[in-house]
N, C-alpha and C positions, 0 to 999 in steps of 0.2 A: 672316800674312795670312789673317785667319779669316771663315769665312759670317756672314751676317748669324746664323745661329744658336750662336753662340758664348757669347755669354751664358748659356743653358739647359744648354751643355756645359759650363761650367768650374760649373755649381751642380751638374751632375749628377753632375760629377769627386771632387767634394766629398766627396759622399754615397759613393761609388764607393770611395773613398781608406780613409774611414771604416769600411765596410761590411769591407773587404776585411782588414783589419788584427784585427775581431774578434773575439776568442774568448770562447765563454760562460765558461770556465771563469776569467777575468784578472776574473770580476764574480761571483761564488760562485753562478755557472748563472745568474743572471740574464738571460734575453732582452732585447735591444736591440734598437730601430727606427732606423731614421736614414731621414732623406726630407726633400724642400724644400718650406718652408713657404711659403703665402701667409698674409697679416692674419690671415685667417677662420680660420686653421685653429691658432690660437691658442687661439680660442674652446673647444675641447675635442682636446688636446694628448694625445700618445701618453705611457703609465703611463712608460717607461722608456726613452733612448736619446738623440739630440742632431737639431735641426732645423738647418737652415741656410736663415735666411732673406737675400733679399736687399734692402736698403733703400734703398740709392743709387747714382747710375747718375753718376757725372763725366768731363767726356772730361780726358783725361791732357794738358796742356798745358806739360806740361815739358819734355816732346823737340820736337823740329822736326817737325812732320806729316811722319808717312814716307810717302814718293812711293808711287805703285798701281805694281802690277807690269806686266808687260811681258809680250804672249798673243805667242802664236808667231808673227802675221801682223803683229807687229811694233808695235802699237797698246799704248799706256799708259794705263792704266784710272786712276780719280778716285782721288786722295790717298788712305790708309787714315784710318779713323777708331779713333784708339786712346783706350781708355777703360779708367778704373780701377771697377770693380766693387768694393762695401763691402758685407759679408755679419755679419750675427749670429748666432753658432753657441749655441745653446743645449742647455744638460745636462740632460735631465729624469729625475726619481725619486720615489718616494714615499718616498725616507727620504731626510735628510740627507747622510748616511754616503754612497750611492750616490750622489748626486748630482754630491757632489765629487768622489767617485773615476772619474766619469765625465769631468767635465770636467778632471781631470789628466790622465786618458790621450789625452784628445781633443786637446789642448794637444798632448802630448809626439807624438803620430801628423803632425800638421801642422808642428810641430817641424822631424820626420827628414825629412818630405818639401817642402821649401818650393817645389817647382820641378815642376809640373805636365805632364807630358811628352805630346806628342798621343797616345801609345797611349792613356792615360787618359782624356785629354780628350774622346776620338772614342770609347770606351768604352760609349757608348747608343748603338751601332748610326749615329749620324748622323757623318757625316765633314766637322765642322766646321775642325778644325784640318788644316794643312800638315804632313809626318812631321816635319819638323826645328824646329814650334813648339814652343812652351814658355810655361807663364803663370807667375807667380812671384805665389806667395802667401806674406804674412807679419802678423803682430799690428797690429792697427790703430788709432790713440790715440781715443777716444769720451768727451765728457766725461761726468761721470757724470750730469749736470744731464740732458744728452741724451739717453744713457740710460734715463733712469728715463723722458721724455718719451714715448720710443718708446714703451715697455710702457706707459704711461698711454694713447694713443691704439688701439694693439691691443687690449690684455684687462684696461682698467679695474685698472690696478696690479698685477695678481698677479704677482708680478715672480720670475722663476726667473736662473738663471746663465745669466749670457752674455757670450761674447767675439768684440769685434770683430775680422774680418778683412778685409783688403782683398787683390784681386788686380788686378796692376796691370800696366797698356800693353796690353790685349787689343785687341790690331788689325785688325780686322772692314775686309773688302775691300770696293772695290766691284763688283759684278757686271756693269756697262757702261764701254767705252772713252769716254776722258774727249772725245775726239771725237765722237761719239754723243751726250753730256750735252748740250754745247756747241753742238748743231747747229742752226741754224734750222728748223724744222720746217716754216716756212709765214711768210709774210711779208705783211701786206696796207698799204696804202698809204688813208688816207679822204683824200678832200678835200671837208676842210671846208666851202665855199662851194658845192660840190655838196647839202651833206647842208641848208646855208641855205636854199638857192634852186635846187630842183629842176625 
């Protein structure tokens, strides 16, 4: 049952995940970035290291909308809203050779980890996740037609590696008792023949 800021923490987990795993020396000292991109910042891309941008937002409609939870005065807050997040990771280098060995290792780190754990997740300081969530991220099928469409719309084709991920059921709470949503706030009654013939 995650804040509304959930989404910014599992892109920022990403990075985090990435970051944390490593070492100049697995890239012959090469320095790496890792950060999340938006469109624009495609336009002039960091010399070496992996973006994660995020491109679609679907709500998860496979499971049964999980109920809101339940506050201590005893009130049930509004359904969660769970949603799969679809992320494109890309490997940047100016040589070949780097490039790939970038995006194998970037593969094989998301690999060992597919299970997102809230330390992580709450990891930018923001306490978006529950200690007992968890987000599960895995490979995600993108046609290539698609693909290539994305980067034709960002940076006019210059097309570098990238693999899709999706992370999936992120179930963002709601922050009001579903009583509260529900409540009439104000009620007014016109009549009509009044509003005719005053």
């Amino acid at each position: 049952m995650a804040t509304s800021r959930a989404i910014a923490a599992v892109s920022d987990a990403i990075v985090a995940l990435l970051r944390s795993r490593y070492s100049p020396e697995d890239f012959n000292m090469n320095a790496l970035e890792f950060e999340v991109y938006l469109a624009s910042n495609f336009a002039s891309p960091m010399d070496a290291g992996v973006s994660v941008f995020l491109y679609r937002i679907y709500a998860n409609h496979n499971l049964r909308t999980p109920p809101g939870r339940v506050n201590v005065a005893g009130q049930r807050y509004r359904p969660q809203l769970p949603l799969d997040l679809y992320f494109l990771l890309t490997a940047w280098a100016t040589s070949a050779s780097l490039q790939h060995t970038i995006a194998g290792w970037m593969m094989r780190v998301l690999e060992d980890t597919p299970s997102l754990p809230a330390g992580l997740l709450n990891s930018g300081g923001v306490q978006a996740f529950q200690p007992n969530e968890t987000v599960e991220l895995s490979l995600a099928e993108l046609e290539t037609e698609t693909l290539f469409r994305i980067w034709e719309v960002i940076v006019n084709n210059a097309y570098q590696i990238s693999v899709p991920y999706v992370a999936r059921n992120v179930k963002i709470e709601a922050d009001v008792p579903d009583d509260v949503v529900g409540r009439i706030i104000q009620s007014r009654v016109l009549d009509y023949q009044e509003l005719l013939h005053p």
